[in-house]
Each structure stands twice: as C-alpha cells, then as structure tokens.
N, C-alpha and C positions, 0 to 999 in steps of 0.2 A: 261558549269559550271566548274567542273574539282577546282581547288584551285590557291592560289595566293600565292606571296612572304609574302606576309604582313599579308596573313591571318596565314600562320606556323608562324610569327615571333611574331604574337601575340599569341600562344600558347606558346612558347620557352618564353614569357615576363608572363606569367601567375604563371610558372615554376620560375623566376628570371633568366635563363638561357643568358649568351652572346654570341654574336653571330653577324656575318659578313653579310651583304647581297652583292651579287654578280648579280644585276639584266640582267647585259649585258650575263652572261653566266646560267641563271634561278637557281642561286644557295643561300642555305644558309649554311653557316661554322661556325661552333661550334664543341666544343671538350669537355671532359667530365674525372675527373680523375680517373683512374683507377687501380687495386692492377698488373694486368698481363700484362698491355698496357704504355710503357712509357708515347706516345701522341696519344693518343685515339682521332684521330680526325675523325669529324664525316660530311658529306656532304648531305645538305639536297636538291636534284637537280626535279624540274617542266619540263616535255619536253610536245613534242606536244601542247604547247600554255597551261598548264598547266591540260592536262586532262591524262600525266602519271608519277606518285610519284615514287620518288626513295630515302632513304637513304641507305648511304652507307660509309665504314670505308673502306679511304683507305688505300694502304700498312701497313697493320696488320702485315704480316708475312715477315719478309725478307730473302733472303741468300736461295732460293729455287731451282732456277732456276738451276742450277750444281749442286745441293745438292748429296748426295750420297743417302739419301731417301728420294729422290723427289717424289717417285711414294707411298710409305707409308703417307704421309706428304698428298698428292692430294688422295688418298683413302681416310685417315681421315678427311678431309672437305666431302666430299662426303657421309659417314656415318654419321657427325652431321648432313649435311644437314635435310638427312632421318630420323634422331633422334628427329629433334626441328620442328616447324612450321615456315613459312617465310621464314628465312634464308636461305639464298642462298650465294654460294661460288663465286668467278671469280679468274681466275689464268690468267694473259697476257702472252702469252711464249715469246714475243719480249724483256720482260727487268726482267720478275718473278716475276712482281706485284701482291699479293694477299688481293682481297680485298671480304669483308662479306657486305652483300647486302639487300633488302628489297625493293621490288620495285611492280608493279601492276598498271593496267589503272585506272584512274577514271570515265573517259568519260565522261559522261550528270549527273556524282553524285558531291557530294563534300564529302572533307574530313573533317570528323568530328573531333574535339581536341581530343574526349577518341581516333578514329582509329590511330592520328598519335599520340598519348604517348604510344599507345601498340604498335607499331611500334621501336618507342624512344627507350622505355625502352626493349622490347625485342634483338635490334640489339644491345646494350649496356650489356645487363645480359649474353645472348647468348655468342656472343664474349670473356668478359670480365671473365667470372667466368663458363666458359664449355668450349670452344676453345681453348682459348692459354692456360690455361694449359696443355693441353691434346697434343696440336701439339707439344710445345716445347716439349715433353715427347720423339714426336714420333721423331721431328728433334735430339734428341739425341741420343735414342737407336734405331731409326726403328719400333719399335713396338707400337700399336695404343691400352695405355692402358684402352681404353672402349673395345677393345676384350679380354679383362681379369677382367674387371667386368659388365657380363651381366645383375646380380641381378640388378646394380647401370638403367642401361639401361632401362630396365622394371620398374623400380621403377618412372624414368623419363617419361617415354611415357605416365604411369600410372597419372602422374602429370598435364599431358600437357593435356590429352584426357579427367580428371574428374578430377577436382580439388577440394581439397577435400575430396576426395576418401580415401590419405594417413593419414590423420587424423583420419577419420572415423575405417581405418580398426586399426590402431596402439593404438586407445581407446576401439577396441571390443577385440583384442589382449591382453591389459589389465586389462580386466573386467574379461576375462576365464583365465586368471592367479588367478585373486583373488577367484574364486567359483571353484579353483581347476581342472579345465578341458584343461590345454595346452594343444594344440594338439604335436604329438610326434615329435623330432625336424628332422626327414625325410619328415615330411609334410611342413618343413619351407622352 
C-alpha cells in the first residue's frame, strides 16, 4: 500500500497548492511563504517503493557549521524537538546543512489527506513561527531564549498534549475574576 506521487499531489491540489513532481528521485517540491523563512522550501520525498513518508525543509538554517554557537544553536533544535511533536531536526557536518524533518513508515497503511496536512502544516507552523525565531535568537547572542521562558514552554506542551485546555482554563480564570475569588498571584 504505502502512498503515491499523485496521490499527495492531489492533496497539495485540494489546497490550490504548487508544486514540482520529481518522479525519478520519488519527490514532490513546493514551497510556502513565510514571515522567518525567506524560501521556505518544502520536500515532499516516498522511499522504499512508497511505504516511508518524509517531508522535510531543506537548509532552514545556514552559517552553522563554524558558527561560534554552534553547539547552543544544535542544543536548541534538540530542545524544540522535545517541545513539539514530529519534528525532527538533521544537522549534515559535511557542509552545515540544517534541515527540520517529519518522516515515518507507512508500510501495509496509507496516508490519509487529514495525516499528511497535519504533517503540512505542522512542519510549516513548527519551523516558521517557533524555530527560526528562536534559533536566530540563539545564532546571535548564544543563548536559547525558551530557557528564559519556561511559563511559554509549558504553556506549549499544555497546547499540544490537550487542546483546548488553554481556553478552557483562561475563561474559568475569568469567571473567578468576576465572582471575586482570584487566586493570589503566587499561585499564578
């Protein structure tokens, strides 16, 4: 079973989405515009006869590989990793290629359109509006400022693991504003 070129590229046309097909090398190319990625290009690659999915953005990150904090820089992929779901990091040390990834067997299933848009769109939101800003942060000063806000951190996991959740708690939050009972702001 596993998936087809033609069957992601009818998803990617569902979307209005353009897009390259690359059949000799099981690939599909499209790019997507972004506020933190000049050219957010995006690789949608079939192996093993189409039964293992992979997209993936290449060279996101450049200028790493001698960087001065190189090792801050490859820590902070490593901590989104553990932050987000799917996403996965790759660092090449042959030429400093960093690329953010989404990949997984199919085997004997197929991929369903919702699996790869939540795929789509998570390597796109992940990347684009959690990562690069955060790296550039850290390519500038060294320091990886998701260890200076944990609240944000927890707030995220909190999003990821029950969605939903931050609504629910931020409209009970202000219901006991209005009947007078905040809790005291050491409990915040």
């Amino acid at each position: 079973m596993g998936a087809t070129l033609q069957q992601i590229a009818s998803y990617l046309d569902h979307h209005g989405w353009t897009y390259h097909i690359d059949a000799a090398a099981s690939q599909i190319i499209t790019g997507v515009q972004a506020e933190n990625i000049e050219r957010f290009i995006i690789v949608i690659e079939l192996g093993e006869e189409g039964e293992f999915f992979e997209i993936y953005a290449p060279q996101v990150l450049t200028g790493v590989k001698d960087h001065p904090y190189k090792a801050a820089i490859l820590q902070t992929m490593l901590c989104i990793s553990w932050e987000t779901k799917m996403l996965q990091w790759e660092y090449d040390p042959s030429d400093g290629e960093i690329r953010a990834i989404i990949e997984f067997p199919l085997e004997d299933s197929t991929l369903t359109e919702r699996q790869f848009n939540r795929c789509l769109d998570a390597l796109v939101r992940i990347v684009d509006e959690i990562a690069m800003p955060r790296l550039r942060e850290v390519m500038r000063t060294g320091q990886d400022p998701g260890d200076l806000e944990e609240g944000e951190r927890l707030l995220l996991h909190l999003q990821e693991e029950a969605p939903g959740l931050l609504n629910l708690l931020e409209r009970a939050m202000e219901a006991r504003k209005r009947r007078g009972l905040s809790p005291p702001q050491d409990d915040l």
